[in-house]
C-alpha positions, -999 to +999 in steps of 0.1 A: -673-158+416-664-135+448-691-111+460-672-082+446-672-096+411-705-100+409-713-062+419-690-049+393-709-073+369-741-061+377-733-027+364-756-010+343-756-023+302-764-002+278-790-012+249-779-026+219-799-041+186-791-076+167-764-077+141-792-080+119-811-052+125-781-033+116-775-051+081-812-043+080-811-004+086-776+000+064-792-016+032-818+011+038-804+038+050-769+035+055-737+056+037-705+041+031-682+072+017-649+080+007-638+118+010-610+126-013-603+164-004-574+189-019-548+193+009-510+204+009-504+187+037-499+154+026-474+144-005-497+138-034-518+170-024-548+147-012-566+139+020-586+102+019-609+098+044-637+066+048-669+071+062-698+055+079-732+074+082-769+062+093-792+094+093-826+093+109-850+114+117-849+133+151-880+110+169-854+077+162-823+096+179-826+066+203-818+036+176-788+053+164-777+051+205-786+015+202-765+011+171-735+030+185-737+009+215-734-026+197-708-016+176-687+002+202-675+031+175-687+064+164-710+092+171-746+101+172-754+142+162-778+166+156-778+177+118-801+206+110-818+201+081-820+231+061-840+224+031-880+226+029-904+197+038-877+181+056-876+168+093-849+174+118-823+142+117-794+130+137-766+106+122-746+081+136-711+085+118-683+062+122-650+079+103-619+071+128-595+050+107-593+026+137-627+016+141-636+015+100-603-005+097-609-028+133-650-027+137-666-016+111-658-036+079-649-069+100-689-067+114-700-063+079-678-090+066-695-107+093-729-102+087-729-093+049-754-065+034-784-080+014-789-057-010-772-054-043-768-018-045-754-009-005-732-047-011-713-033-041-707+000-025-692-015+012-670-039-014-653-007-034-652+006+006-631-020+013-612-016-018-603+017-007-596+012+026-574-019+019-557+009-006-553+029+027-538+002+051-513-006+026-506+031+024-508+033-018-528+067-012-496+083-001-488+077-037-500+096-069-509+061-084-528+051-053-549+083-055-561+077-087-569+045-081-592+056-051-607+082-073-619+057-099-633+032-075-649+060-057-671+070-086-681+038-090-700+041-053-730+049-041-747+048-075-782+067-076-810+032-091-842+042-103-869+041-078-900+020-079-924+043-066 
């Protein structure tokens, strides 16, 4: 290795977290979501978008850096929390088409979710999306199909506490 390759690899890195640690964090507070919105400017009159979210609260703005850093995708943002008795959080989102499609479900293929619950929702996420790449929700068919796996998502279990 020449002197000048070993500079440019001595760069700063920046932090990252284990692949586990992110499994870890999704199960417990991880969002995978499918926006179906009206729109006229698309054929069947719908818009399909997939999302990624990790909210936290404000003092862990830090993790969500580290988790954006690992993965290489998404953002980390302030959102105000407007309702009562409720701290200030920021949320790593990951909704570019690219990196759901490229990063995101190939890491969680990867390193699969543990939990029953967050496992079952990222599986009718990649139903959808799959839907998407093949481009069936340019079709009328295609958007109904999305809308019935996307109410079977994200289903609310009854706590323990």
């Amino acid at each position: 290795m020449s002197y000048y390759d070993m500079i440019g690899s001595m760069g700063r890195t920046k932090p990252i977290v284990t692949a586990e640690y992110i499994v870890g964090i999704t199960d417990g507070e991880g969002c995978f979501y499918v926006n179906l919105g009206k729109s006229s400017a698309y054929k069947t009159g719908w818009r399909v978008q997939l999302h990624f979210h990790l909210k936290l609260q404000a003092t862990d703005r830090d993790l969500l850096e580290k988790i954006k850093n690992t993965l290489n995708c998404g953002n980390v943002y302030f959102q105000k929390e407007q309702r009562q008795n409720h701290t200030q959080c920021y949320r790593y989102s990951v909704s570019a088409w690219k990196d759901i499609e490229s990063i995101l479900i190939p890491f969680f293929l990867l390193h699969p979710l543990q939990t029953a619950s967050k496992s079952a929702s990222f599986n009718i996420f990649c139903q959808i999306a799959n839907l998407v790449s093949t481009r069936a929700h340019l079709t009328h068919d295609g958007i109904e199909k999305i809308r019935v796996l996307k109410q079977r998502m994200n289903k609310r279990t009854i706590g323990l506490a």
